[in-house]
Structure formats: C-alpha cells, structure tokens
C-alpha positions in Angstrom: -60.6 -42.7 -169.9 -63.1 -45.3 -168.8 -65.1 -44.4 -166.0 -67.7 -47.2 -164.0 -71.6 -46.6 -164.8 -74.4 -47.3 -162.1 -74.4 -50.9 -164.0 -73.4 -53.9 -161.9 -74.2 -56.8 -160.7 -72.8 -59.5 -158.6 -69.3 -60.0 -160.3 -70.2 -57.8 -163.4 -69.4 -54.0 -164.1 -70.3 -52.1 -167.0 -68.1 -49.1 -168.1 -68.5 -46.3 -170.3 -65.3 -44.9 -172.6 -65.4 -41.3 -172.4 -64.0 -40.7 -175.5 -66.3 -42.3 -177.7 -69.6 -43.4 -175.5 -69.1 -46.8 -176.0 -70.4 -48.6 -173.1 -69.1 -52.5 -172.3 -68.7 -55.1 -169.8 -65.5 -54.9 -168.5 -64.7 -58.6 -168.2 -66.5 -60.7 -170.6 -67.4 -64.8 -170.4 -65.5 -66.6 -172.9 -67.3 -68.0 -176.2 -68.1 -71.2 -174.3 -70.0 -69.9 -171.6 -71.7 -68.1 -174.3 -72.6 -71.4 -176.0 -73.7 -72.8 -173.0 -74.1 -71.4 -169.8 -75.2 -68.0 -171.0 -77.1 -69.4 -173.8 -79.5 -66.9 -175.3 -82.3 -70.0 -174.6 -81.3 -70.4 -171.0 -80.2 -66.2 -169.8 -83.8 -64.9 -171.1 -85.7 -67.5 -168.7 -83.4 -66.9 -165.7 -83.8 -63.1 -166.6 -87.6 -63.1 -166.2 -87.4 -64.7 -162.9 -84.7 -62.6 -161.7 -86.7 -59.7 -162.6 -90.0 -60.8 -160.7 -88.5 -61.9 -157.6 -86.2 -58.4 -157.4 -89.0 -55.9 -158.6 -92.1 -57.5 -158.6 -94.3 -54.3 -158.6 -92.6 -53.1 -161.7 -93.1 -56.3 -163.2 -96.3 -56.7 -162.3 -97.2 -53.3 -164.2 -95.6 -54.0 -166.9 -97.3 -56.9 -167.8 -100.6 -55.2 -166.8 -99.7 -52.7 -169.6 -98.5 -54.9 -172.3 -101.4 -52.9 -174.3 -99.0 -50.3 -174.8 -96.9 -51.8 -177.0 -99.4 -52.0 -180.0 -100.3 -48.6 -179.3 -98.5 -47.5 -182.4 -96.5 -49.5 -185.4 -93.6 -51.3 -184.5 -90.7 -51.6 -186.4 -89.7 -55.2 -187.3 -85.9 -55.9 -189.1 -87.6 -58.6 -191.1 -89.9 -55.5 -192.6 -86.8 -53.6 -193.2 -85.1 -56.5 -195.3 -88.5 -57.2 -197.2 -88.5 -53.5 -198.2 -84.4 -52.6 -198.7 -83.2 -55.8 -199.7 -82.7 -57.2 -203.3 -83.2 -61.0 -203.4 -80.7 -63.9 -202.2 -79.3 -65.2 -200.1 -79.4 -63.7 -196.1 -77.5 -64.3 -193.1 -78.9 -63.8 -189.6 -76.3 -63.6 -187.0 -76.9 -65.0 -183.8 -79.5 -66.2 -185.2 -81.0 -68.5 -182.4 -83.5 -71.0 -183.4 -84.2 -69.6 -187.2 -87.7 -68.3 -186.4 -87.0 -64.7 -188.1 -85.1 -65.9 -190.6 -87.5 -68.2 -191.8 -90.6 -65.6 -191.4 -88.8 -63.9 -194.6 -91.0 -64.4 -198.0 -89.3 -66.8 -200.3 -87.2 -63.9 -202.2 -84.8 -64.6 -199.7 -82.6 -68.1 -198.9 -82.0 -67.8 -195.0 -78.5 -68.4 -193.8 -77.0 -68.1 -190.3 -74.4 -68.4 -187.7 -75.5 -69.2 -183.6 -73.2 -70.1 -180.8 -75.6 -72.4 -179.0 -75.4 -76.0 -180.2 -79.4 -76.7 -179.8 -80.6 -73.8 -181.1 -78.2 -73.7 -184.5 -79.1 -77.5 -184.7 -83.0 -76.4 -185.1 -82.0 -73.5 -187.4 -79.9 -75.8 -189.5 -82.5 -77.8 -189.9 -85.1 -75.0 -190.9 -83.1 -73.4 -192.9 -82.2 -76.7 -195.2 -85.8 -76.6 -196.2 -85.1 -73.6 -197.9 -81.7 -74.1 -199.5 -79.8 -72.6 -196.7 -77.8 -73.7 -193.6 -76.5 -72.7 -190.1 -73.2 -72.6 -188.4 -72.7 -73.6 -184.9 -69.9 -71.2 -184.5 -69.0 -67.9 -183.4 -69.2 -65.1 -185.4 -65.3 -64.5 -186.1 -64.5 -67.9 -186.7 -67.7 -68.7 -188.7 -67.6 -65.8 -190.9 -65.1 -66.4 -193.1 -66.4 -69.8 -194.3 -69.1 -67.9 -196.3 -68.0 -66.6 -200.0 -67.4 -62.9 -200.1 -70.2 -60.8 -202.0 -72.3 -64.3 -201.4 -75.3 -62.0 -199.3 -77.8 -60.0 -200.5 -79.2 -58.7 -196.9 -77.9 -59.3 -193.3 -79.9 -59.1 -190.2 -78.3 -58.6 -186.7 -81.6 -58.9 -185.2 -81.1 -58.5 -181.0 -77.5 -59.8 -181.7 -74.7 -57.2 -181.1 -75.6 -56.3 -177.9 -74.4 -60.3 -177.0 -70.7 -60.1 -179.3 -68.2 -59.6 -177.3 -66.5 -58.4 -180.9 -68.1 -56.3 -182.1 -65.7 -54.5 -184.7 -64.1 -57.7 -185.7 -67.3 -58.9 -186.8 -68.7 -56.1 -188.8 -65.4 -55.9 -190.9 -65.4 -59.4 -191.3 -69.3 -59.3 -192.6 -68.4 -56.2 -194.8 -66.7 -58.6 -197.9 -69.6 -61.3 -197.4 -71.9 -58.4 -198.9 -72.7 -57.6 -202.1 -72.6 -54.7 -203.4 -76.2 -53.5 -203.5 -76.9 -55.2 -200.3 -78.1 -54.4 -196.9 -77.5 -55.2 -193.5 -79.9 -54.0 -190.9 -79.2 -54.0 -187.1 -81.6 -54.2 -184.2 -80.2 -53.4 -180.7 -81.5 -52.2 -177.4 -81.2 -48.4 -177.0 -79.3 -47.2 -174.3 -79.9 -44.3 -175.3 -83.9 -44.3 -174.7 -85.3 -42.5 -172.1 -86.3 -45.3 -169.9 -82.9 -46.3 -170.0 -82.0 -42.9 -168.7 -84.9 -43.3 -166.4 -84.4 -47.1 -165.3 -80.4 -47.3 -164.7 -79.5 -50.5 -163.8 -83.0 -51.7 -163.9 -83.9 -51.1 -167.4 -85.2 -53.8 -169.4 -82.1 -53.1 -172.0 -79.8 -54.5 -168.8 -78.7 -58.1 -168.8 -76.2 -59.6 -167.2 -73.5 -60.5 -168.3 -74.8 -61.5 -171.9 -75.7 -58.2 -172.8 -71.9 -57.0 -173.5 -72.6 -54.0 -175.2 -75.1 -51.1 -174.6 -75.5 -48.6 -177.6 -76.2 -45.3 -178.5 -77.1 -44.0 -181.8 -73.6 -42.0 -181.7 -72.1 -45.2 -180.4 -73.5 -47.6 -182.5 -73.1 -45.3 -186.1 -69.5 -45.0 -185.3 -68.4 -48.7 -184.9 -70.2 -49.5 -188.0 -68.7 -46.5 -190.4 -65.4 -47.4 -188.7 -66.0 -51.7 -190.0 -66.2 -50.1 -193.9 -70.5 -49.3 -194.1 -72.2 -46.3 -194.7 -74.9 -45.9 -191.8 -78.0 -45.0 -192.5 -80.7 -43.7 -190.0 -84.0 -45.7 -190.2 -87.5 -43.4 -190.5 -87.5 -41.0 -187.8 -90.8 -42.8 -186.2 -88.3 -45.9 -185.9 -85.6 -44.5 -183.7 -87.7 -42.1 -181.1 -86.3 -41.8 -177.4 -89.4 -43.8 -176.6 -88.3 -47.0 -177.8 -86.2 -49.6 -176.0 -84.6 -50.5 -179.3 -82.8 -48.8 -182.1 -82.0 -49.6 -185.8 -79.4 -49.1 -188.3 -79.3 -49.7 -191.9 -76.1 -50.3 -193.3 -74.7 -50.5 -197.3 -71.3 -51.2 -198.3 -69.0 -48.0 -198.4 
C-alpha cells in the first residue's frame, strides 16, 4: 500500500510504502536528465534561489543562525573512513567534483563514479594525481567495471538520496569490497525532527533530485537486504536533531 505524503511540487509527488517506510518519488527523471539537467552542480544553485524567493523569512533566519551549526561536533564521512577504514583503494559514489575524496590522507587512493560529465571530468583529473580515476557513468552501469574485493572503504557521501536504484546499487557495490572493508553512508534524515516539523519545506526536500528520503528503519533495511551488516554510528552522530544520518556498513 503506498499512500501520497504532504511532499509535492509542481509535477512531483513523493509517496511513502506503508509496509516498509520507504519513502520515494513516484516518477523519476531518467539518468540523462540526471546528468544534465538535474545535475547536482546546477539543482543546488536553483534550490537556493527557489528557497529565498518562496520563504524568504525562513531563509533569512537561517542564515542569521548559521552559528548554530558549530555549536557542537559535526560528524564528517571522511572522519569515519580515516578511523574504520584499512588502507587502499576508495570509491566515492556520486562523487561530484572529487573534493572529499581527495581531502582523505594519503592511506587511501580515491576512486569514483559521477553522472555529470563536468564534474567527473574534474574528479578524473584529481583523482589521477593520486593513482586513481573517475567514471562518468551511472552507478549500475559503472560498477561492474571495478574488480571485485578491489576497495578497501566506500563513501556514499550525500549520494543515495539522488539514485533512483538504490538496492541495485548496494548489491552491486557489495563484491567490489573487501573483506575487512567499510562503506559509510551519509544521507538526509527524514526522520529528524525538523523534518517532522518542516514537511514539505524541510531543507532535506529537493525536487525531483532528491528521490529518496530515509529513515534509520528505512535506510538499515535496504542495506542488510543488498548483503551488509549495518551498523549504527555513535549515538551523538544520529540524534533527531540532525538533518543527516549515517550508516556504517561491513560485508555480511
């Protein structure tokens, strides 16, 4: 049973599955709109604006209490990878222009996969300067051009909130691990109370690139069922506070 939620947008609706509390878009752009017109480069720039001309008082506050954020340690996915991970070689997914990637220490070779041409182009071309490379490709079809038990760590850093596979991708990542590796993932949590709070107008809400909102029930339950053990994260990491969530995952 899959009932509508107070999500929507122009064209867009979001639904929720009863059964399992997955939450979705129900009709998703196809991978070259992703690549291109919803580009993660171009969708967070028209997101801003959208947001100051349609709530401009909340915006305004917000950015009048930025301070807030710093109020307390943040958690970072790159920290979790320095601490968890053995070293080799990493793959981001999605992972834009290489920035966090390339912020690892040298332990680690960085490796990814991003849909958008320009920004896979730059991360190719950081990541080469390490030993590593980038794929301008989807997840599912670049995936299995990668050796299985090649990666040491993974990082799905602000990633599967945007795959419009999400279960095909984790079992297809699951062989490309080794053994004593880790994957850590990093997604908004729609489970938060400011999400309760916010509805539609949540800063977890984007439309239609986010095509997948998570809970912690949500989110464990895809990955168990795509062959990892789940792992919760500190409980300081995860507190209904936060806008995001992590997972770390291990090879079942």
């Amino acid at each position: 049973n899959h009932s509508p939620t107070s999500i929507e947008r122009d064209e867009w609706r979001v639904l929720k599955c009863e059964a399992c509390d997955f939450v979705y878009l129900s009709d998703v752009p196809g991978p070259q709109a992703f690549a291109e017109e919803f580009a993660w480069d171009k969708t967070v720039e028209l997101e801003k604006k959208r947001r100051k001309r349609e709530q401009p008082v909340l915006q305004w506050l917000d950015e009048k209490t930025r301070w807030r954020l710093h109020m307390f340690a943040r958690p970072e996915t790159r920290a979790f990878v320095e601490k968890l991970a053995p070293d080799g070689p990493v793959l981001d997914l999605g992972c834009g222009d290489g920035r966090h990637a390339m912020a690892l220490t040298e332990r680690f070779v960085p490796f990814g996969v991003e849909i958008a041409p320009n920004l896979a182009h730059a991360a190719n071309e950081a990541f080469g300067r390490r030993g590593g490379f980038c794929l301008s490709d989807g997840s599912l079809t670049a995936l299995p051009r990668f050796d299985d038990g090649l990666f040491a760590a993974a990082m799905l850093n602000s990633y599967l909130e945007h795959e419009p596979w999400p279960r095909e991708v984790l079992s297809l990542l699951r062989p490309k691990m080794r053994q004593d590796g880790v994957v850590i993932i990093k997604v908004p949590n729609f489970g938060s109370w400011n999400a309760a709070v916010m509805g539609p107008n949540w800063c977890g809400v984007r439309l239609p690139d986010h095509v997948n909102y998570f809970t912690w029930r949500s989110l464990a339950s895809l990955c168990a069922d795509s062959g990892f053990r789940v792992e919760k994260p500190p409980t300081w990491v995860n507190l209904p506070t936060n806008d995001n969530m992590w997972a770390i995952l291990r090879p079942a």
